[in-house]
TIPATOR-204486 format. One line per 2 residues: number of its first residue (from 0); their letters; for each residue x, y, z of C-alpha. Coordinates in steps of 0.02 Angstrom, whole numbers, plus 50000, padded with zeros to 5 digits. Each point is the difference from the previous one (the first is absolute). Layout:
! residues N
NUM	A	X:Y:Z ~ ... .
//
This chain:
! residues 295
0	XX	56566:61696:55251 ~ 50008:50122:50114 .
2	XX	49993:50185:49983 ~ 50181:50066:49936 .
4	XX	50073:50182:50017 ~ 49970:50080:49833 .
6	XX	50160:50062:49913 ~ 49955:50042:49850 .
8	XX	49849:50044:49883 ~ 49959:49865:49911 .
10	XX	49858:50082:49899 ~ 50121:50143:49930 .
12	XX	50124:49870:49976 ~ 49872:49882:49874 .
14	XX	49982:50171:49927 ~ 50161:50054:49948 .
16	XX	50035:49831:49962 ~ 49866:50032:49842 .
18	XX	50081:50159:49960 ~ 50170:49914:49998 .
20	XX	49935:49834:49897 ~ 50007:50098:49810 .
22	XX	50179:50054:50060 ~ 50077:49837:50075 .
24	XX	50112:49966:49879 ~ 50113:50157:50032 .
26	XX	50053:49902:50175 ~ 49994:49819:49896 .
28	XX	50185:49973:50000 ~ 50019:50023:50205 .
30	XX	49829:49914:50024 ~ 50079:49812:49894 .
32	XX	50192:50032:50077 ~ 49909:49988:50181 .
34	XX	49897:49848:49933 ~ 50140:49922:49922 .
36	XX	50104:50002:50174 ~ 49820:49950:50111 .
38	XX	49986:49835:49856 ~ 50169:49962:50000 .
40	XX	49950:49922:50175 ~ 49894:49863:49898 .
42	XX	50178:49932:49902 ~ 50040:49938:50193 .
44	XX	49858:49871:49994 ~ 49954:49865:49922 .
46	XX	49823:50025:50031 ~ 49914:50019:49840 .
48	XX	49821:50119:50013 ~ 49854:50015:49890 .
50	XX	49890:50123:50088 ~ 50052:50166:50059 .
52	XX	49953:50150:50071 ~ 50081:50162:49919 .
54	XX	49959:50143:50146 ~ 50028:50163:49912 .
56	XX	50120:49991:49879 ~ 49965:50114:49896 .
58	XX	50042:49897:49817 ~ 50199:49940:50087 .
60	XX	49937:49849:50082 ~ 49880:49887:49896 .
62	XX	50071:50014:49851 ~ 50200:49923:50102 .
64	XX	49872:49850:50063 ~ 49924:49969:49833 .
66	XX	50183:49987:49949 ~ 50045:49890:50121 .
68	XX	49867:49875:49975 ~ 49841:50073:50119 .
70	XX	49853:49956:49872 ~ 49863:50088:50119 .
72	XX	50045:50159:50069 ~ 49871:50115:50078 .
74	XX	50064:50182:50020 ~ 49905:50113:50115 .
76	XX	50005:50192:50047 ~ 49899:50136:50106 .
78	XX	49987:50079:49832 ~ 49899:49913:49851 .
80	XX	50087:50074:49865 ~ 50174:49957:50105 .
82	XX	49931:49827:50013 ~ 49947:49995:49801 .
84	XX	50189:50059:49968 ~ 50098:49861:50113 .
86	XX	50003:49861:49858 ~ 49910:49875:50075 .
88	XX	49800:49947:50047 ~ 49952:50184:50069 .
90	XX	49924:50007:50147 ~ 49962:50183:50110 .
92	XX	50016:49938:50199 ~ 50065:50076:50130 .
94	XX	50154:49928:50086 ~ 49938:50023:50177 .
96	XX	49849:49901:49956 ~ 50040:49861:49876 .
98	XX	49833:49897:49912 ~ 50086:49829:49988 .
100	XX	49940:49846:50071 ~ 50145:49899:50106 .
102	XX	50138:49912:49903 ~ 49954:50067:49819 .
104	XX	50187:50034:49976 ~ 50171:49898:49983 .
106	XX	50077:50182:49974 ~ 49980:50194:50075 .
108	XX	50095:50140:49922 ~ 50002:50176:50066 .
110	XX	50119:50112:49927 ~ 50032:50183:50070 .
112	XX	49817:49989:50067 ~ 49980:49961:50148 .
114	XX	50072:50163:50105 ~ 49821:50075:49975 .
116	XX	49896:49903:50086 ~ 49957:50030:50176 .
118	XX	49977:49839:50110 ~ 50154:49922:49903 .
120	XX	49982:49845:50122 ~ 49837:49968:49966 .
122	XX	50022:50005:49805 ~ 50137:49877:50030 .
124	XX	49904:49898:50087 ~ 49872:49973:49870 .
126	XX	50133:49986:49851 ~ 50075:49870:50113 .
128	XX	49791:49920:50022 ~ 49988:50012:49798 .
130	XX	50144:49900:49981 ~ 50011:49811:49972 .
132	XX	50098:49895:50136 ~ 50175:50024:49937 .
134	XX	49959:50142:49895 ~ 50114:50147:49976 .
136	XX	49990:50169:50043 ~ 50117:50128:49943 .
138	XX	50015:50199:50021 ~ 50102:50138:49985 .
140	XX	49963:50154:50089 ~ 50093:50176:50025 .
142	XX	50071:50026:50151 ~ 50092:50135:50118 .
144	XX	50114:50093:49888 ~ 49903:50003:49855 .
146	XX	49979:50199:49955 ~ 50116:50038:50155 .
148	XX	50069:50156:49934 ~ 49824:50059:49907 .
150	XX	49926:49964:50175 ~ 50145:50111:50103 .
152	XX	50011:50142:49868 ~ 49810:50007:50000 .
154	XX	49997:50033:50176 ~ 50135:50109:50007 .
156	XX	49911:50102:49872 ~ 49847:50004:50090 .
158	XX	50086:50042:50162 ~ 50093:50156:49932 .
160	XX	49816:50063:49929 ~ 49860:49945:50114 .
162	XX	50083:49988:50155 ~ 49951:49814:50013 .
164	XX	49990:49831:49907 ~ 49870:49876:49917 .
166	XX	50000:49812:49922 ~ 50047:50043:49818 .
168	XX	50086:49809:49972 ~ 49921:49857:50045 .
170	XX	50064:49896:50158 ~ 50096:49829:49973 .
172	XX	49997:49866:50076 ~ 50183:49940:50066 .
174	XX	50111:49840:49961 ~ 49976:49915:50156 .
176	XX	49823:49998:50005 ~ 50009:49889:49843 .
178	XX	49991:49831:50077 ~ 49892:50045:50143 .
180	XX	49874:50050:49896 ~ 49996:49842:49924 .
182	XX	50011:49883:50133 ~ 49871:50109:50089 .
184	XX	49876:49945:49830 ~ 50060:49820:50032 .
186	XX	50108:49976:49866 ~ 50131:49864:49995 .
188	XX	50170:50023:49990 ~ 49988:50181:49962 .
190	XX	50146:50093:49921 ~ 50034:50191:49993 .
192	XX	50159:50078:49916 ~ 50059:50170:49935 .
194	XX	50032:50059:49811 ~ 49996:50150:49931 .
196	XX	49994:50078:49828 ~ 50123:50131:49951 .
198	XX	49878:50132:49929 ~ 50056:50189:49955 .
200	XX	49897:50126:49910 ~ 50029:50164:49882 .
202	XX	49947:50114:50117 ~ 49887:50006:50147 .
204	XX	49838:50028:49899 ~ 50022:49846:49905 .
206	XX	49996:49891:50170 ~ 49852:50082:50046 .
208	XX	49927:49988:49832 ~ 50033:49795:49984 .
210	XX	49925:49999:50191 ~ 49846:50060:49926 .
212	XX	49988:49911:49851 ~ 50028:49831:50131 .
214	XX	49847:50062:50077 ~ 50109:50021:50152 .
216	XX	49963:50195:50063 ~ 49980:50030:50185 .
218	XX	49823:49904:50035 ~ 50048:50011:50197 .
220	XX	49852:50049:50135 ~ 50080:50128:50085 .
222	XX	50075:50075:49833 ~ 49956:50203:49994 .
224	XX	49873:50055:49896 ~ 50048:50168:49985 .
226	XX	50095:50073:49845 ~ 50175:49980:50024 .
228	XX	50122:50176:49993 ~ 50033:50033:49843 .
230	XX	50184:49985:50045 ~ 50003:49843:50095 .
232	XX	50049:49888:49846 ~ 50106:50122:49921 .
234	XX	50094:50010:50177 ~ 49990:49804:50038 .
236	XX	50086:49957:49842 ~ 50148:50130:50010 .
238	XX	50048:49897:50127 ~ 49972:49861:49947 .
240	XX	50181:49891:49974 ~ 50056:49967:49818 .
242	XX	50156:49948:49914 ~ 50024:50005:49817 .
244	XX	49864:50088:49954 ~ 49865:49882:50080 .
246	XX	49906:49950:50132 ~ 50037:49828:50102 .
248	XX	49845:49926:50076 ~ 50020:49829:50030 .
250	XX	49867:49872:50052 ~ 50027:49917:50154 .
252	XX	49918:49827:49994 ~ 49929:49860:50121 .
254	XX	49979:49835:49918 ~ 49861:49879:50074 .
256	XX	50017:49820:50004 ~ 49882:49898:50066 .
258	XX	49923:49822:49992 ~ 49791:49943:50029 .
260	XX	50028:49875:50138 ~ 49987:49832:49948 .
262	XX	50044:49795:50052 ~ 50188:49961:49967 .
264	XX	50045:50173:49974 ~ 50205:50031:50075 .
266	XX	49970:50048:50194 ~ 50141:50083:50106 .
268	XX	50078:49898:50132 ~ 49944:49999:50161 .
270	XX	50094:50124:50099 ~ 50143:49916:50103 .
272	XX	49997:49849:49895 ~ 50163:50018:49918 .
274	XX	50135:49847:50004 ~ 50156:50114:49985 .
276	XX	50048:50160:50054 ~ 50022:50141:49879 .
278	XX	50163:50073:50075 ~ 50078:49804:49973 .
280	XX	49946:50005:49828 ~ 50096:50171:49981 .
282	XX	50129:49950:50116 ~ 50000:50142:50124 .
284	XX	49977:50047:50168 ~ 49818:50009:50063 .
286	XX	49974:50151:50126 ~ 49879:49978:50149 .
288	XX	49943:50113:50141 ~ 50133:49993:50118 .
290	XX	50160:50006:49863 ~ 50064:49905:49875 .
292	XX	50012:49805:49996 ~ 50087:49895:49887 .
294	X	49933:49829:49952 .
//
């Protein structure tokens, strides 16, 4: 693997995560409605698994595949009490570097986890190598949006007081680099749509409050390290937009679809290989270079 552009620091992030694991279940109900949309993916195939691969799930995703018939279920975190927490075989490893020998499982999970790590195609790639031929992998992952109006307020803020701005939210990854990613990590037929879940808090201190207790404070490199103003927050969240007398703040989503290559797996057609035209199917006129023609 080559040498990425760090992001993000991973060792403060494994350490929050372990001040965040006696906590978890404050953010329990957002962390199983996001797993419940990600495994709602499995009720499209008839592909039954027996070994997965639970990658930081924080107690929402083992326990859903135990449900649905996964007897082995490993569950790993950066943080060991995290990992003890997730419901199934713990296991503290680090995303970016995963200790699994090729093809140990029919099924990967990764729910909300994966926007941390920094060589995201090179994790990919080896969840794709730990995978089975016609194994599974599916992930959810925040993505631009997600703490939009935290982010801009924050700024703002910062702006008005300091005279300049720093990386208070984490970056996101966008929609359309979904499917790249995965057919960059050779996955087949590889799938990437949008959801979202509608999420809206008391007041501003209570998102920032369930952030923490996620284990999901600012763990970026360039973050500053000073003390912030004393008014910055204060100032951030009076303009921060509300209706009814709470906070919306919802999560943006990318869902990851993607298949281990294996023989007799669907393949797309050849390009230019189609017997009929679409605009005949659709009966309509097909434009060219040049002007319209009619057929």
């Amino acid at each position: 693997m080559s040498d990425p552009m760090r992001i993000f620091d991973r060792a403060l992030l494994r350490r929050r995560r372990e001040r965040a694991a006696p906590s978890i279940q404050r953010v329990t109900p957002v962390l199983e409605a996001a797993a419940e949309i990600l495994l709602d993916r499995l009720e499209d195939t008839s592909r039954r698994f027996s070994r997965a691969l639970d990658i930081g799930g924080r107690g929402s995703v083992a326990p859903a595949l135990r449900a649905r018939g996964v007897d082995h279920v490993v569950s790993i975190d950066l943080s060991p009490r995290m990992a003890g927490r997730a419901g199934g075989l713990p296991l503290a490893a680090d995303e970016e570097w995963l200790p699994f020998a090729p093809a140990s499982f029919d099924l990967v999970v990764a729910n909300l986890s994966l926007h941390w790590v920094n060589d995201l195609p090179g994790a990919l790639l080896q969840i794709r190598q730990a995978l089975a031929p016609d194994g599974l992998f599916l992930a959810s992952l925040p993505i631009l949006g997600t703490l939009q109006s935290l982010r801009t307020t924050l700024a703002e803020a910062e702006a008005t007081l300091r005279g300049g701005i720093s990386p208070r939210i984490s970056p996101f990854p966008e929609l359309r680099d979904g499917a790249a990613l995965l057919q960059r990590a050779g996955f087949a037929m590889p799938v990437a749509d949008r959801d979202r879940l509608d999420l809206r808090f008391r007041t501003p201190m209570a998102l920032i409050a369930d952030l923490r207790a996620a284990g999901e404070g600012n763990a970026v490199l360039a973050r500053d390290s000073r003390i912030p103003p004393r008014a910055l927050f204060p100032l951030a969240f009076s303009t921060l937009p509300s209706q009814d007398g709470s906070v919306a703040m919802p999560l943006e989503m990318v869902i990851l679809t993607g298949w281990a290559p294996a023989e007799g797996q669907p393949q797309p057609a050849r390009r230019g290989s189609a017997q009929a035209r679409l605009a005949d199917a659709l009966g309509t006129v097909e434009h060219k270079a040049g002007g319209p023609t009619r057929h």
